[in-house]
N, C-alpha and C positions, 0 to 999 in steps of 0.2 A: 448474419442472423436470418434463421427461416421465417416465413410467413405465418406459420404458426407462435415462433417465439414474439414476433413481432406483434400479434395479433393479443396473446396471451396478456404480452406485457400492459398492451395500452388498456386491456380490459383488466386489468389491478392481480394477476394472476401470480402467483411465486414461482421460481424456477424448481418447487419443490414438486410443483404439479407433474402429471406423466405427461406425457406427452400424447397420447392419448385419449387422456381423460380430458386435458384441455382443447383437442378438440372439436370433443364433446361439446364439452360445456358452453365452448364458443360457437355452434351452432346452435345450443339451446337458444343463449341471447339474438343470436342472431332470428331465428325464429318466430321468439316473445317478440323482437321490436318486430317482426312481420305481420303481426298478430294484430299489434294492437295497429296498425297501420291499417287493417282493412273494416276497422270501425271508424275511421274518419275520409272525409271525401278531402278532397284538393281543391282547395278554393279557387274562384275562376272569376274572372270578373262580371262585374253586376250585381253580384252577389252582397247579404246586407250581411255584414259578423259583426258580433258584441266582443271585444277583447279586453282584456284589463290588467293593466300594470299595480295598480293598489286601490284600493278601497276609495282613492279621492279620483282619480284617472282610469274609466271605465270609458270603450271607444265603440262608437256605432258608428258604422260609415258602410256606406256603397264602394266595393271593390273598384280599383281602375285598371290602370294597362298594367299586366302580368310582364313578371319582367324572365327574359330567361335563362334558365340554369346554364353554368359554366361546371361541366365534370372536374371532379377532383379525385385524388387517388384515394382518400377515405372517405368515400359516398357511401359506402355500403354503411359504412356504422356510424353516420350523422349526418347525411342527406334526408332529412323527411319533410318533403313542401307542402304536406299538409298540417303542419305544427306551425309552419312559420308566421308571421304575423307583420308582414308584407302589404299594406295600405294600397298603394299603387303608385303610376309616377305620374304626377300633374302638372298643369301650367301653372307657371307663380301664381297667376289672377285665380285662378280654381277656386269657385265656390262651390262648397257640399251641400248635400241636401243635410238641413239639419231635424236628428229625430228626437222625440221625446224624450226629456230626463225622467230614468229612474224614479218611481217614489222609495222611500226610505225602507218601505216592505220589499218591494221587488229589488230592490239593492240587496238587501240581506240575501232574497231566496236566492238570487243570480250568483252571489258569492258562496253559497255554499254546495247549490252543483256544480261552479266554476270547477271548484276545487279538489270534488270528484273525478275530474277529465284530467288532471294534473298529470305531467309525463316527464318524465327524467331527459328527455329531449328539446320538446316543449316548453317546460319552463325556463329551458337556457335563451330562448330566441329574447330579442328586442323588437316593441312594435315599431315598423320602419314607414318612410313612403320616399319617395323622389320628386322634385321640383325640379319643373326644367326654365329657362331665363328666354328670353331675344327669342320666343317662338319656336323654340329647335323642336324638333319632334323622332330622336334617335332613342331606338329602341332599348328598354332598360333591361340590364342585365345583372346575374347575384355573383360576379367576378368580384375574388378577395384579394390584395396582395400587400400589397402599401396603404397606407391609412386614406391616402387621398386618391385611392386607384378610380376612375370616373368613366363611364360608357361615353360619353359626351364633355365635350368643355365648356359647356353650357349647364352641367347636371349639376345639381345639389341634391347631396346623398343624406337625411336626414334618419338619426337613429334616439329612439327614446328609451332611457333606465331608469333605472331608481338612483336612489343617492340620500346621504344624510341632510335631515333639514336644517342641521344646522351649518353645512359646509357651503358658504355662498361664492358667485362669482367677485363678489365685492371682498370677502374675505381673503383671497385667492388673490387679487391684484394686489390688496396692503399689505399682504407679504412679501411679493416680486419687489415692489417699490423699495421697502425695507432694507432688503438683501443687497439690492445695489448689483445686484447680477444683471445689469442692465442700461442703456446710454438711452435719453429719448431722443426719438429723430425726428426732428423738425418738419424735414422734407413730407416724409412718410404720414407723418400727423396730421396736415393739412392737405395734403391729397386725398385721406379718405376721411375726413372730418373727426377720428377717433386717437387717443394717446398713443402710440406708438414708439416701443423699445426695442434696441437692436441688442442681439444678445450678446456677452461681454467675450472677446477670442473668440467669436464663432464664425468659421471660414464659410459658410454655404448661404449666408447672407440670409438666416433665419431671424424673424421678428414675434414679438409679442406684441399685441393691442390691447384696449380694452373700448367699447363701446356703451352709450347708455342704449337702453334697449327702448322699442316702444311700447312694454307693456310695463307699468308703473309698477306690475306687483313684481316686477324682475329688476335685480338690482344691476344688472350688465350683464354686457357681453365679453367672453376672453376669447382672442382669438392669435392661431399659431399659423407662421408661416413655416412649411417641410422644407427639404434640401432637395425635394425633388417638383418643386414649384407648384403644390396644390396649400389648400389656405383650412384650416378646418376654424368653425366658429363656435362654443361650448357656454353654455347655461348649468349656473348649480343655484337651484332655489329650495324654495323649502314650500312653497305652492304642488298641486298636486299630489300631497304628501312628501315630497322628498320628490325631484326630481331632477335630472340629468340629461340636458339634450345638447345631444354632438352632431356637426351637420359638416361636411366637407363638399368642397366646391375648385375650381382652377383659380389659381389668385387674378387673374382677369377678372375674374367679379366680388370682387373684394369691395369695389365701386357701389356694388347692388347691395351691400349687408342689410344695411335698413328695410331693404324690399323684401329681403328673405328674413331678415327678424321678424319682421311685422306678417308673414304668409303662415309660417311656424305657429306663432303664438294664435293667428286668426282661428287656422284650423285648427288646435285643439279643442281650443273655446267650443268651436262649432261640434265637435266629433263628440266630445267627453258629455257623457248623459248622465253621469255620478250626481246625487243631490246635496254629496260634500261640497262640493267648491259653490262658492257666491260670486256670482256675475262678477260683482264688484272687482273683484281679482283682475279681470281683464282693462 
């Protein structure tokens, strides 16, 4: 297949098009996103951005360490790092400076030229940041490949979505339980103080957990061990509107959960200047 077709295709184009004209039309797009790339700067650290996931999780914070690009063979048509919503990477202890919430005026107006800037690119990103453990200080980087791929063995890779508020992590475990798709391991549950199930026939010595969390308004933690030994740790609540936080790390710190539970939850509290959520929440 040529680069054209290749190109055509991933841009939704029929093979009814000329060939030609498609590519045309694929440097038009290519162009448009050029376009609209040079009204926005590239965030840099130090720098203060307001971002926002939903109307209840709106994020102010002082940028940190930039992490750096890893090329891929489709950069031209979805590399753009000034859409991205990249926090920085911090020490677990990391305290932010915390800015003023929102009043319920300035929420409204902030929401509705948010929404103006909206970008077909842009709004696919998740707001992200990185925690590092044991003081490592290795440079963060946007390498994708395997769910728990990590700059460091010390990194924790935290990513924030949305999600239905009524799908909980709680819900989510009393179904696992139910199913019986699963053996609890004794050993594994008291080494990291959390339930611990091994999965039923599965050769790569994969586990499910589940942990309480320390934030009261969070009902647990579920957490996956991979085949290729990294640990990821996931939140479904219905706080912040509906949210979704997935955080992967080396199962070496698996040890740490609660430190890294308790960093996650601290800083959004601190970041989030939305005058939806009540303190109380935390």
């Amino acid at each position: 297949m040529s680069m054209i077709q290749k190109l055509t295709s991933m841009l939704g184009f029929t093979s009814a098009v000329q060939p030609t004209r498609a590519l045309f039309l694929m440097i038009a797009v290519l162009l448009t996103g050029a376009c609209m790339r040079n009204d926005a700067a590239i965030p840099k650290e130090g720098d203060v951005v307001t971002w926002m996931q939903n109307s209840a999780l709106i994020i102010r914070a002082e940028l940190g360490q930039r992490r750096e690009h890893i090329p891929r063979k489709i950069d031209d048509l979805i590399y753009e790092p000034e859409y991205e919503m990249f926090i920085g990477q911090f020490p677990i202890a990391y305290v932010p400076e915390r800015f003023p919430k929102f009043t319920e005026a300035e929420r409204v107006a902030f929401e509705a030229e948010y929404a103006k800037k909206l970008h077909g690119v842009k709004d696919m990103h998740d707001i992200e940041f990185s925690l590092m453990l044991n003081g490592a200080k290795e440079k963060a980087t946007d390498q994708v490949g395997t769910r728990s791929e990590l700059d460091d063995i010390n990194q924790v890779k935290v990513q924030i979505k949305g999600a239905d508020p009524n799908y909980t992590t709680k819900g989510r475990r009393e179904y696992f339980i139910k199913s019986k798709n699963g053996r609890y391991d004794k050993k594994l549950s008291e080494a990291y103080g959390i339930d611990c199930y091994t999965l039923n026939g599965d050769s790569f010595g994969r586990f499910l957990c589940y942990g309480e969390s320390s934030n009261k308004a969070v009902s647990g933690v579920f957490f996956a061990r991979h085949a290729d030994g990294g640990v990821a740790g996931e939140f479904w609540e219905p706080i912040y509107g509906g949210i979704h936080v997935e955080w992967h790390t080396h199962i070496q710190n698996l040890k740490h959960w609660r430190e890294i539970d308790a960093a996650i939850w601290r800083l959004l509290e601190t970041w989030n200047i939305s005058p939806l959520v009540s303190p109380n929440q935390q």
